[in-house]
TORKOLBA-712324 format. One line per field, with one value per atom (N, C-alpha, C): residue number from 1; residue in three letters; x, y, z. Coordinates in pm, whole numbers, always signed. Last residue first. Layout:
REM residues N
num = [NUM/...] $
residuo = [ALA/...] $
u = [X/...] $
v = [Y/...] $
w = [Z/...] $
***
This chain:
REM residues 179
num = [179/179/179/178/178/178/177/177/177/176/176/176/175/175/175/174/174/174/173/173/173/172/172/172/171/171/171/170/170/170/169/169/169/168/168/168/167/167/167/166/166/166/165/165/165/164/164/164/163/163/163/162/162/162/161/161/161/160/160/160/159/159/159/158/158/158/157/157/157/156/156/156/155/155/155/154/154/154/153/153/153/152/152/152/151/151/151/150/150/150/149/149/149/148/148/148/147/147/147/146/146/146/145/145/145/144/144/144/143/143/143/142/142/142/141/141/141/140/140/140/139/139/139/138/138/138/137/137/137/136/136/136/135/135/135/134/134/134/133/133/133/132/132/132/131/131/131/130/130/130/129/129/129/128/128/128/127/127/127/126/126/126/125/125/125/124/124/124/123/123/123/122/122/122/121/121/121/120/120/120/119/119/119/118/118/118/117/117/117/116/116/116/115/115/115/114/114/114/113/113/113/112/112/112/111/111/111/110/110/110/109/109/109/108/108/108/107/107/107/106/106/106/105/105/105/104/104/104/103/103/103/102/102/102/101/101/101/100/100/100/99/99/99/98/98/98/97/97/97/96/96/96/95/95/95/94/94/94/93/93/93/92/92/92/91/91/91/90/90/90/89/89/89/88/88/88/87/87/87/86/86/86/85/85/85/84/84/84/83/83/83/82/82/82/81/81/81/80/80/80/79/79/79/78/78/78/77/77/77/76/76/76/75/75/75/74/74/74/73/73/73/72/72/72/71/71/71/70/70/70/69/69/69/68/68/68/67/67/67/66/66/66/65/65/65/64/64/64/63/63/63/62/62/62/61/61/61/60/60/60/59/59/59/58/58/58/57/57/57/56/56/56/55/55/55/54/54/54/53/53/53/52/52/52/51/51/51/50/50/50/49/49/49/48/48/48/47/47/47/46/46/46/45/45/45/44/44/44/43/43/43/42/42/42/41/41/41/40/40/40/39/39/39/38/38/38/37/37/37/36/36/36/35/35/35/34/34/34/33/33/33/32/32/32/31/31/31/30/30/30/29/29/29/28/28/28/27/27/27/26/26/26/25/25/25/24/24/24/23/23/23/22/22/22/21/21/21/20/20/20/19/19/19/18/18/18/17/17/17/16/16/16/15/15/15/14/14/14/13/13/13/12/12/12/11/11/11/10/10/10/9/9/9/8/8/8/7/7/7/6/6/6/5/5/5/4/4/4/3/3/3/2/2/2/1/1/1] $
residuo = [UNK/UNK/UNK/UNK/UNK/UNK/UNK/UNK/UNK/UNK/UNK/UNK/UNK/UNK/UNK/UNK/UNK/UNK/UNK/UNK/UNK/UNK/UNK/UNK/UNK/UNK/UNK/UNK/UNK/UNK/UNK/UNK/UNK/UNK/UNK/UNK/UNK/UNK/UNK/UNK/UNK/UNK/UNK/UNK/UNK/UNK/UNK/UNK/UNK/UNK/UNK/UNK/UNK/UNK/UNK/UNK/UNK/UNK/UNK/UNK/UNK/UNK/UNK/UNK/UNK/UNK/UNK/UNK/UNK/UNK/UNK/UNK/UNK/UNK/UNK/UNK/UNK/UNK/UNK/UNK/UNK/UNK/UNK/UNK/UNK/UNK/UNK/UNK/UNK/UNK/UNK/UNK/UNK/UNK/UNK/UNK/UNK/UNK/UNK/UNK/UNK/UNK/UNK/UNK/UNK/UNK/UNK/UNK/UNK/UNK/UNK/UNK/UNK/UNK/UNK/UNK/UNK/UNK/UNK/UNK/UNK/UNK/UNK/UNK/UNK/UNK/UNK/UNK/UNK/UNK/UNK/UNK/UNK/UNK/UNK/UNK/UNK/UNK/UNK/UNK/UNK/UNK/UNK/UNK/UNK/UNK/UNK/UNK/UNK/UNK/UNK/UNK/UNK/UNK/UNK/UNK/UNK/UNK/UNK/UNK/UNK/UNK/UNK/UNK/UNK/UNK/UNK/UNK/UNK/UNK/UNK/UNK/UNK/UNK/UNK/UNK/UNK/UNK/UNK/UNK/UNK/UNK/UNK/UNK/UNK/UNK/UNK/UNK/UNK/UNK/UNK/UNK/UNK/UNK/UNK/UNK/UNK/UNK/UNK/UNK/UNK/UNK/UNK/UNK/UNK/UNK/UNK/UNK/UNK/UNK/UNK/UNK/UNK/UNK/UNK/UNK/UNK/UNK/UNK/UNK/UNK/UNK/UNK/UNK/UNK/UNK/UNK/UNK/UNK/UNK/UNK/UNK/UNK/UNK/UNK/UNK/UNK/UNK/UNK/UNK/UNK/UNK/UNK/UNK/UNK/UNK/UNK/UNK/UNK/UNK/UNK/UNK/UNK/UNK/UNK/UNK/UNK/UNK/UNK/UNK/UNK/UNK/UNK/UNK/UNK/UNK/UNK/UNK/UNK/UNK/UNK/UNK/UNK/UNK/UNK/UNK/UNK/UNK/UNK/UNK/UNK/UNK/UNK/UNK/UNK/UNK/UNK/UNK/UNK/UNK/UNK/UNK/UNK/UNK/UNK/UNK/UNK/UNK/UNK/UNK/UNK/UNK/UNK/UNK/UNK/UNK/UNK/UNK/UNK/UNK/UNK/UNK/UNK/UNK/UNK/UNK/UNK/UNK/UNK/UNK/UNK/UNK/UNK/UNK/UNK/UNK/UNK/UNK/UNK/UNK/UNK/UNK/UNK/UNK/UNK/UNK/UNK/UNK/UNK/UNK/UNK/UNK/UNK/UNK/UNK/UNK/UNK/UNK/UNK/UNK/UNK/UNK/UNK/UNK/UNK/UNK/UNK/UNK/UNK/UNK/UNK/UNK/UNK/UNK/UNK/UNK/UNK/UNK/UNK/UNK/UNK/UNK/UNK/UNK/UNK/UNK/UNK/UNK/UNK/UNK/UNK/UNK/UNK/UNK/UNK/UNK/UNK/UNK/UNK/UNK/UNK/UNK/UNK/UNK/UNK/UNK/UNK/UNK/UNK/UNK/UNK/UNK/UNK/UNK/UNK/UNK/UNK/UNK/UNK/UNK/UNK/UNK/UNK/UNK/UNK/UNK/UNK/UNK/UNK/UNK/UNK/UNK/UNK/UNK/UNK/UNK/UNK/UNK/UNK/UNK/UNK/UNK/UNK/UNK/UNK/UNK/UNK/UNK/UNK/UNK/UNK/UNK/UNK/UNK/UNK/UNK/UNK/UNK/UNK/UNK/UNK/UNK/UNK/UNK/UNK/UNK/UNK/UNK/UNK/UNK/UNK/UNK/UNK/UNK/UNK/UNK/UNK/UNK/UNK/UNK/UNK/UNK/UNK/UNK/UNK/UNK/UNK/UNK/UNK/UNK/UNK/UNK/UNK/UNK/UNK/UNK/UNK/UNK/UNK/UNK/UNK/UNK/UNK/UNK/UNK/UNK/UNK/UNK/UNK/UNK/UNK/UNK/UNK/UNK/UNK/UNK/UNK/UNK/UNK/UNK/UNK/UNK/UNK/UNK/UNK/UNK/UNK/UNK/UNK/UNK/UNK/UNK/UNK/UNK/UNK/UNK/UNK/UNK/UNK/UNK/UNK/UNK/UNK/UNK/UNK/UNK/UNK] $
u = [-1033/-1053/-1203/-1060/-1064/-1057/-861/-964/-965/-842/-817/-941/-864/-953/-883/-777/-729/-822/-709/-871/-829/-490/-512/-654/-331/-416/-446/+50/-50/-166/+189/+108/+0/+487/+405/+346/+549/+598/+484/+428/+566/+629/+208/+280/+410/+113/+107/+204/-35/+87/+44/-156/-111/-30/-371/-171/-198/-513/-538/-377/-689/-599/-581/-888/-866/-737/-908/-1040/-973/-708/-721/-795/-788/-789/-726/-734/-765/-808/-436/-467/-572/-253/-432/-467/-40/-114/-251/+111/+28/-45/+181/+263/+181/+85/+39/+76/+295/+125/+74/+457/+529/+349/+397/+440/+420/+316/+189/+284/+631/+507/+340/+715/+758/+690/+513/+543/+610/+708/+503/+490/+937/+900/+750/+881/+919/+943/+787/+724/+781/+917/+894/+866/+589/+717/+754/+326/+404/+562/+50/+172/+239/-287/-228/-89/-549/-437/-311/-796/-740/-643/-967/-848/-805/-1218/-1118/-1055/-1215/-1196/-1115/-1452/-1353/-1338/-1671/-1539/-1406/-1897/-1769/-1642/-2062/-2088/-1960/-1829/-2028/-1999/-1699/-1726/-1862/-1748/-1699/-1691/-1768/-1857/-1812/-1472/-1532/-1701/-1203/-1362/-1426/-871/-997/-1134/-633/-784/-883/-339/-407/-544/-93/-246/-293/+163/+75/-49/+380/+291/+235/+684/+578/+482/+856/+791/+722/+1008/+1060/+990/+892/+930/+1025/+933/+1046/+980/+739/+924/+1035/+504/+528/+712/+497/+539/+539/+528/+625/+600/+249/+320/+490/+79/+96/+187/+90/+128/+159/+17/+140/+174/-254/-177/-26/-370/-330/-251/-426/-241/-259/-650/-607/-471/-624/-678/-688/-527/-375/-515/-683/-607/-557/-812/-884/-826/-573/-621/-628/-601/-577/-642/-583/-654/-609/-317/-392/-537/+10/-183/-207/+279/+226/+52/+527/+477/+402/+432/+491/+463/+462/+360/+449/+541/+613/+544/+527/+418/+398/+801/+599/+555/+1084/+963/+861/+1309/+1268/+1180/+1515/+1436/+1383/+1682/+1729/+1646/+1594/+1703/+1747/+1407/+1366/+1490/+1548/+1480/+1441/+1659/+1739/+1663/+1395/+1463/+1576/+1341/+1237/+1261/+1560/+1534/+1423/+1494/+1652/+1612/+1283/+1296/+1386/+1320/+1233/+1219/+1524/+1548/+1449/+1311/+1402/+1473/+1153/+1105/+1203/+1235/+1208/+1163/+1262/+1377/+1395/+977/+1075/+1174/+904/+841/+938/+1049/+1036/+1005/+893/+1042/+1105/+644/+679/+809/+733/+667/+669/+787/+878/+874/+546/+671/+792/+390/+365/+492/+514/+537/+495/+523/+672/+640/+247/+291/+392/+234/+131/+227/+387/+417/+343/+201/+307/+372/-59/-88/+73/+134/+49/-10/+97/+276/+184/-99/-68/+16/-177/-234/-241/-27/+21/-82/-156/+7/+60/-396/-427/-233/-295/-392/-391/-179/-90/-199/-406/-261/-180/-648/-626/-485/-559/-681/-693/-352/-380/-476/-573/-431/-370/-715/-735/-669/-587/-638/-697/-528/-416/-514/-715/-691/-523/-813/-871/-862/-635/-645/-714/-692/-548/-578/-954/-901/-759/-871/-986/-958/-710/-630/-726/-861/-727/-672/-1038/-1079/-948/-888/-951/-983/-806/-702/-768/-1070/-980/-881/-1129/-1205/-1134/-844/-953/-1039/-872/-793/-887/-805/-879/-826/-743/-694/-768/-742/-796/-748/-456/-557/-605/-313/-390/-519/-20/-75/-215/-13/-10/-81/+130/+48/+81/+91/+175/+112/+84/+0/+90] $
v = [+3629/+3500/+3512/+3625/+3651/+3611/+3562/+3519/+3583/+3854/+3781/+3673/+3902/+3858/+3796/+4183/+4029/+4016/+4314/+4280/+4157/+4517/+4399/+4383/+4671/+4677/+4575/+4792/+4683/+4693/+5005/+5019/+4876/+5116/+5036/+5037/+5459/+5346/+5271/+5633/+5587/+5469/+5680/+5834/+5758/+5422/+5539/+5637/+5204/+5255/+5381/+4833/+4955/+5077/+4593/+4620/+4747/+4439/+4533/+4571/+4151/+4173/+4283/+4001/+4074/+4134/+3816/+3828/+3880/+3581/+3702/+3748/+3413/+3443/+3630/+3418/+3310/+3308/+3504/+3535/+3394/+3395/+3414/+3454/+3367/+3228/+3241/+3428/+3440/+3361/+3412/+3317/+3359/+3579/+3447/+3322/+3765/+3784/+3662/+3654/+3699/+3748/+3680/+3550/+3586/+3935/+3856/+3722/+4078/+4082/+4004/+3912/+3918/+3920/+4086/+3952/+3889/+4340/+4316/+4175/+4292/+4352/+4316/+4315/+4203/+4139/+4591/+4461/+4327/+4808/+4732/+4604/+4951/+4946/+4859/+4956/+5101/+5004/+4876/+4899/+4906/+4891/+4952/+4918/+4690/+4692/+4767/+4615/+4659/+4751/+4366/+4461/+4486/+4190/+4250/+4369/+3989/+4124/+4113/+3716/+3718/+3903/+3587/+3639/+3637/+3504/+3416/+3434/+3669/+3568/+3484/+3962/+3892/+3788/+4245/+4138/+4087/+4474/+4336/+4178/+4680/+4659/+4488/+4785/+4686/+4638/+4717/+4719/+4650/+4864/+4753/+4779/+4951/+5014/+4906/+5113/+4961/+4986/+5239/+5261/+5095/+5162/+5387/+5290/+5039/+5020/+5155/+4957/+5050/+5046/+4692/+4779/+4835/+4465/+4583/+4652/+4253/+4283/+4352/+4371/+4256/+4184/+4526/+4630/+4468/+4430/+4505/+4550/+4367/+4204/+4339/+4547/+4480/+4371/+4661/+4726/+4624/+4457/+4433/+4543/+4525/+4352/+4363/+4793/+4755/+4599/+4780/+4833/+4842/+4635/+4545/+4644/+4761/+4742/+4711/+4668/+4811/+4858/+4411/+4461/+4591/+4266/+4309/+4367/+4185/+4264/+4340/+3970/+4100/+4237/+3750/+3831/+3964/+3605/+3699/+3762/+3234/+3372/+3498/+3096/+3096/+3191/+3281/+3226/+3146/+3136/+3213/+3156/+3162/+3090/+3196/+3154/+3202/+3116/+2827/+2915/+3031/+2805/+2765/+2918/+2887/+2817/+2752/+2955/+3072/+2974/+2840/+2857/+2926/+2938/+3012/+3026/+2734/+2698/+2828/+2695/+2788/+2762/+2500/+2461/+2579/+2680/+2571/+2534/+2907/+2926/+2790/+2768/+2813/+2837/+2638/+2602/+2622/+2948/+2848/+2745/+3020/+3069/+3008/+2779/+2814/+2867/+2868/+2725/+2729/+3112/+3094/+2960/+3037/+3085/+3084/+2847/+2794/+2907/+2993/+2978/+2884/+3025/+3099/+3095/+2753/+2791/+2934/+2647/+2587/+2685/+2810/+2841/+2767/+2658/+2829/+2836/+2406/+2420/+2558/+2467/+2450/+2437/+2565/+2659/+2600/+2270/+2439/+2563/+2212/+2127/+2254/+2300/+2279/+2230/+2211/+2361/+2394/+1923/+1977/+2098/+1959/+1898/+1939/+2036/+2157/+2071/+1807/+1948/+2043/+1615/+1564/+1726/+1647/+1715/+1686/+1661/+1801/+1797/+1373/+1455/+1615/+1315/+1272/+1376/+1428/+1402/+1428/+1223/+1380/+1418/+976/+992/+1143/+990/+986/+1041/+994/+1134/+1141/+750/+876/+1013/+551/+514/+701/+643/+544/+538/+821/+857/+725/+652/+771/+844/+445/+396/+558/+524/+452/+452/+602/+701/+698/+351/+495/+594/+244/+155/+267/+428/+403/+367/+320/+488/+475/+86/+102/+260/+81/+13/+64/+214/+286/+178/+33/+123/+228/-231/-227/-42/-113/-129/-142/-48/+58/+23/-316/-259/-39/-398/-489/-369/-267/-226/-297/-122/-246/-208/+213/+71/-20/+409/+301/+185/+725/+602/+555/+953/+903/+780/+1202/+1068/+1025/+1354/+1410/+1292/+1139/+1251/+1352/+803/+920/+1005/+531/+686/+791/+202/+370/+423/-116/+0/+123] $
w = [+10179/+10303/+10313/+9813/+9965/+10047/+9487/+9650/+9739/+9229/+9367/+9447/+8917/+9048/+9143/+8671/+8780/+8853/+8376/+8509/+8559/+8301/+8285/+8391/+8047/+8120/+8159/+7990/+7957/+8097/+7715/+7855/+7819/+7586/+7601/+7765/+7723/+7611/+7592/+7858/+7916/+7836/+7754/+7810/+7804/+7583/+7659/+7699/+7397/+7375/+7481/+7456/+7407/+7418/+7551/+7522/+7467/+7799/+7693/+7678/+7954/+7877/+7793/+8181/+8040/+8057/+8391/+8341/+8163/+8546/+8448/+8376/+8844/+8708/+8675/+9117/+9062/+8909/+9336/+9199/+9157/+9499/+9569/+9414/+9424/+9483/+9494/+9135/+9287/+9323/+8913/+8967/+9134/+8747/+8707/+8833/+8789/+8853/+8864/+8654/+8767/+8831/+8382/+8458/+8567/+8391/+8317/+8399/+8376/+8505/+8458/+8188/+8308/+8393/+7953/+7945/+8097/+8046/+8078/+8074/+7936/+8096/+8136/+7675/+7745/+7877/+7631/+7591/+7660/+7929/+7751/+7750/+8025/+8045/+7885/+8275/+8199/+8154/+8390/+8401/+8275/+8542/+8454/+8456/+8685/+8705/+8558/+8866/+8752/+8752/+9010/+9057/+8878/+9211/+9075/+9114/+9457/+9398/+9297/+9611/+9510/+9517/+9752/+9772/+9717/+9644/+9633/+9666/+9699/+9801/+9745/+9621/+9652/+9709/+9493/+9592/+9593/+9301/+9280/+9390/+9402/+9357/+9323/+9466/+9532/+9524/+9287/+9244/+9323/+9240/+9322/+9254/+9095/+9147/+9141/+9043/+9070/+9173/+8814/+8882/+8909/+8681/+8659/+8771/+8812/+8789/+8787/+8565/+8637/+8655/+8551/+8484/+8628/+8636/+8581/+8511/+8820/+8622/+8601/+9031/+9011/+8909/+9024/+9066/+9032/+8997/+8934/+8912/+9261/+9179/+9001/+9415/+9436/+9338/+9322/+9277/+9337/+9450/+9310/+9238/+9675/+9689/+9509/+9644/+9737/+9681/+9607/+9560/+9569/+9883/+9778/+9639/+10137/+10071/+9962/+10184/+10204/+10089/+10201/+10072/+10124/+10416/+10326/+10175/+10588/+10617/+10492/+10489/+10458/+10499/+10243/+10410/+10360/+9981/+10024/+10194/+9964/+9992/+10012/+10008/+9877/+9881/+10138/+10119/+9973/+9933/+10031/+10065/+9728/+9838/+9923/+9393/+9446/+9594/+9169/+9232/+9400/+8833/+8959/+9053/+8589/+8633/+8779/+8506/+8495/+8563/+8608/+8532/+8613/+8678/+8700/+8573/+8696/+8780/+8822/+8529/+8600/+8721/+8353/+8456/+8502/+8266/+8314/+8424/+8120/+8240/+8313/+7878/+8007/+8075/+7794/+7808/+7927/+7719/+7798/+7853/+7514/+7645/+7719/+7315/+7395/+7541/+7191/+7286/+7353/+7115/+7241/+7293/+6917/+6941/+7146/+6759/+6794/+6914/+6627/+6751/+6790/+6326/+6446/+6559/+6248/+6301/+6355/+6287/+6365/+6400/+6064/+6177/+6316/+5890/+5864/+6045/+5858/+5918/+5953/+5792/+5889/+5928/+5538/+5619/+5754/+5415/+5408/+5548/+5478/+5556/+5570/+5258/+5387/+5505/+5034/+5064/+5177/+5073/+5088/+5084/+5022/+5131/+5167/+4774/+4827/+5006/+4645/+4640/+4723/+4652/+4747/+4728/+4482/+4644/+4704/+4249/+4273/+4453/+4207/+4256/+4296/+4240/+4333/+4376/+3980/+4086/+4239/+3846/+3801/+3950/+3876/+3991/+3944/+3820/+3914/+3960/+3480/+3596/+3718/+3452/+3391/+3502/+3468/+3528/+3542/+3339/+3490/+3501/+3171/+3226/+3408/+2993/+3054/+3155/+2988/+3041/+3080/+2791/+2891/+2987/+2572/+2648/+2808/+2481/+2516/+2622/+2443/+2498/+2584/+2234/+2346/+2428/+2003/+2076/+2224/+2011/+2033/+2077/+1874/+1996/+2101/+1628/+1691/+1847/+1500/+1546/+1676/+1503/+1563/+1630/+1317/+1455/+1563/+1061/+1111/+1313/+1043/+1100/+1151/+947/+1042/+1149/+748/+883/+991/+562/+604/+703/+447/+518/+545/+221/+189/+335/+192/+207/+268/-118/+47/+91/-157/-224/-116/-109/-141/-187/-141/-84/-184/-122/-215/-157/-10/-8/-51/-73/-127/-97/+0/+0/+0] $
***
């Protein structure tokens, strides 16, 4: 059989079906073998760009594992409870501007203002106490441990960060126990 260009060609139906099989039998095989592993490689890439990012994130906080770390065997973890009451005596809420300006002086920040709410007492004997201090960001972080670390302290209601007369200024709504 010669092909001559421009002339039609004449094939058996034999080898017409052979070849109409053979395409199909391609496309087949593309469509089940060749789609699903292009596929695949497309989610194993979105993974390694996930992994990227997490290793990103590793090797900045590597740095705060170090120091969390040294503090541990310094044995000057946050979570290590100061010694004392676990109520506050009804004595010492005259003073309590006092109890929180000394855990204020060993941050190192300032306390601008510490103002009770004695609308705040009731049958659970509890006082909020709001509490302003003045200093740098990593000083406030200090005194947030260093409050955290009271014994009579039974929450932190709120939390406000911002910028004042004396640099960074953090607000905070603590609740003491009472006796």
């Amino acid at each position: 059989m010669n092909f001559v260009p421009g002339k039609t060609l004449n094939l058996p139906k034999q080898a017409a079906m052979y070849a109409a099989f053979s395409a199909i039998a391609l496309l087949a095989f593309g469509l089940g073998v060749l789609l699903p592993n292009a596929l695949d490689l497309s989610g194993l890439e979105s993974k390694i760009d996930e992994t990227g990012l997490e290793i990103e994130k590793q090797k900045l906080m590597a740095p705060v594992f170090l120091t969390l770390t040294k503090s541990v065997k310094e044995n000057d973890v946050v979570g290590m409870m100061e010694k004392g009451p676990e109520k506050l005596p009804q004595a010492e809420i005259p003073q309590i501007g006092g109890v929180f300006e000394a855990v204020a002086a060993k941050a190192g920040v300032n306390l601008v203002s510490a103002k009770p709410n004695p609308d705040s007492l009731g049958k659970e004997r509890r006082l909020s106490v709001r509490l302003t201090v003045a200093g740098e960001l990593p000083r406030l972080r200090d005194f947030l441990g260093a409050l955290g670390r009271l014994p009579y302290l039974e929450k932190i209601e709120k939390i406000e960060l911002g910028r004042g007369g004396q640099g960074a200024e953090l607000t905070v709504v603590a609740w003491a126990a009472l006796e």
